[in-house]
Steps between C-alpha positions, in 0.01 A plus 500: 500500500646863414538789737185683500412870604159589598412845533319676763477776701886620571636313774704665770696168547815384348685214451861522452725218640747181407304198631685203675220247604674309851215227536421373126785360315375647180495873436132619417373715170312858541218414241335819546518839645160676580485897449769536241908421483552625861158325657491191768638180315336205507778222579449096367646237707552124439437297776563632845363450850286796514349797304473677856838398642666594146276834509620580866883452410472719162336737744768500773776549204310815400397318133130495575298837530171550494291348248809264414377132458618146426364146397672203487463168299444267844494542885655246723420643826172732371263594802153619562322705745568351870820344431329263236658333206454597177545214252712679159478289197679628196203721280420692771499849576758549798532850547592735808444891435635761721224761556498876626344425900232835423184580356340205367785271621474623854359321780226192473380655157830360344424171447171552371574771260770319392277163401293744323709621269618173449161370446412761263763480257463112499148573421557693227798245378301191552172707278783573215578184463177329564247752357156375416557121602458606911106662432598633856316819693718655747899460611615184452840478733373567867625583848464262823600724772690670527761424226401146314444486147174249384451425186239267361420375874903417535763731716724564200726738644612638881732813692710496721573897632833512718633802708811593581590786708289709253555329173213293362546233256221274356548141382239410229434100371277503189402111397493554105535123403599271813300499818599283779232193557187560685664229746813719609193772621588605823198462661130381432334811460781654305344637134667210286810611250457544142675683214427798219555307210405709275837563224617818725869414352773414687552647917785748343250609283235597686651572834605813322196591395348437879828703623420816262154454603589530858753825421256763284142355769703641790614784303151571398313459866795765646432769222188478632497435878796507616670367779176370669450174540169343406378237194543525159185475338319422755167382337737309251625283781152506672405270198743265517440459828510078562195447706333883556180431679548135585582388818870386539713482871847604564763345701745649738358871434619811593182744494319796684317449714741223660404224531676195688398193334701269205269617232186690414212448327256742261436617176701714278357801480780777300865637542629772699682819265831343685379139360377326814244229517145619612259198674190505609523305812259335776568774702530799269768609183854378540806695292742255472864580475647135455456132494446216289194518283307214470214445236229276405606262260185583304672888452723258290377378190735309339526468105685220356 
């Protein structure tokens, strides 16, 4: 794949630097740079531990500003939310992206916003490519909060946001053509893996595109709001909202009121501007801040 350029807004950040890569034995390609000749490079990588651990190092060298990002052809120690695994077949999209920790990327909204913009452009990708075959009404890729990508009933894609003393890098997996089996699911209730499948090209194709895509939306929601922190679109994300208005329960939660018990129970009811959970409860409406989601398997129908 050649170097590519995409343009977009000018970029305040530059990247100007010798690499020397200390935990891959291969030295990686820039495949594209995103807001011109100067703008964040995007960085390919054979196989290597971890997109996170190899986005951290760049990072600590000084290679990896803002908006920087990497993928890599396989993952042997990949993780997940909670110190999970993350199984990283070759065909995969194993990416880490270093964003700006303000505006839309500040705070709980990060996650969310981010899965948005991811599920958008794979939406309009996946409608490209497909076009009248999916007869489809409404977004196709949606959002199991607060970061999981569904598509087609199947959790296609998660995040992983990490931060370090002010520095906040996300690690994105994107199934495109190899899912792990339904049996390696970590738990019953888990929304069952699946993959695009649809011919988005290859993960260095089209982790550039998600990349620029990332760039010019947070570009776009600071020329016009600024450093405040809230959803992007919020209605957008509203409707791809697994399991608005069903009833669903939520393990180990952090939420307002407090409450002291393993998990909760109620029905989903919205999002806060900051991208919280809202329940209706037994007792009354519950803004929850964090936990582990858990949905009816009928908010899952499957398509084979």
């Amino acid at each position: 794949m050649n170097d590519k350029t995409f343009n977009s807004k000018p970029s305040e950040f530059k990247t100007d630097f010798t690499l020397v890569n200390k935990s891959s034995p291969q030295t990686p390609s820039v495949i594209a740079r995103l807001g011109g000749s100067q703008g964040p490079c995007v960085f390919s990588f054979g196989p290597i531990s971890s997109a996170l651990d190899q986005a951290w190092e760049l990072s600590g060298a000084g290679l990896f500003p803002p908006f920087s990002s990497l993928i890599c052809l396989s993952q042997s120690a990949g993780r997940g939310r909670m110190g999970r695994s993350w199984l990283s077949n070759p065909g995969n999209v194993y990416a880490a992206v270093k964003l700006d920790p303000k505006g839309p990327f500040a705070g709980l909204s990060a996650g969310l916003n981010l899965a948005a913009i991811l599920a958008q452009e794979l939406d309009e990708l996946i409608i490209k490519k497909e076009g009248p075959k999916l007869n489809c009404q409404g977004p196709l890729v949606m959002i199991k909060w607060p970061n999981d990508l569904i598509y087609q009933g199947r959790k296609v894609g998660g995040i992983l946001l990490e931060n370090r003393k002010g520095e906040l890098i996300a690690g994105v997996g994107l199934n495109l053509i190899a899912p792990p089996p339904d049996a390696l699911s970590r738990e019953p209730w888990a929304p069952p893996a699946g993959a695009i499948n649809s011919d988005l090209g290859s993960a260095e194709d089209l982790w550039p595109l998600l990349a620029y895509k990332i760039l010019i939306s947070y570009n776009e929601y600071f020329a016009s709001y600024g450093e405040n922190k809230s959803l992007i679109g919020k209605a957008n994300i509203l409707s791809r909202l697994l399991g608005l208005g069903q009833m669903a329960e939520v393990h180990g939660p952090s939420c307002s009121p407090s409450v002291k018990i393993p998990r909760l129970f109620g029905r989903i009811t919205g999002l806060t501007e900051e991208g919280a959970l809202i329940m209706e409860g037994p007792d009354g409406p519950l803004t929850v801040w964090s936990g582990v989601l858990v949905l009816s398997m009928r908010n899952f129908q499957l398509h084979d």
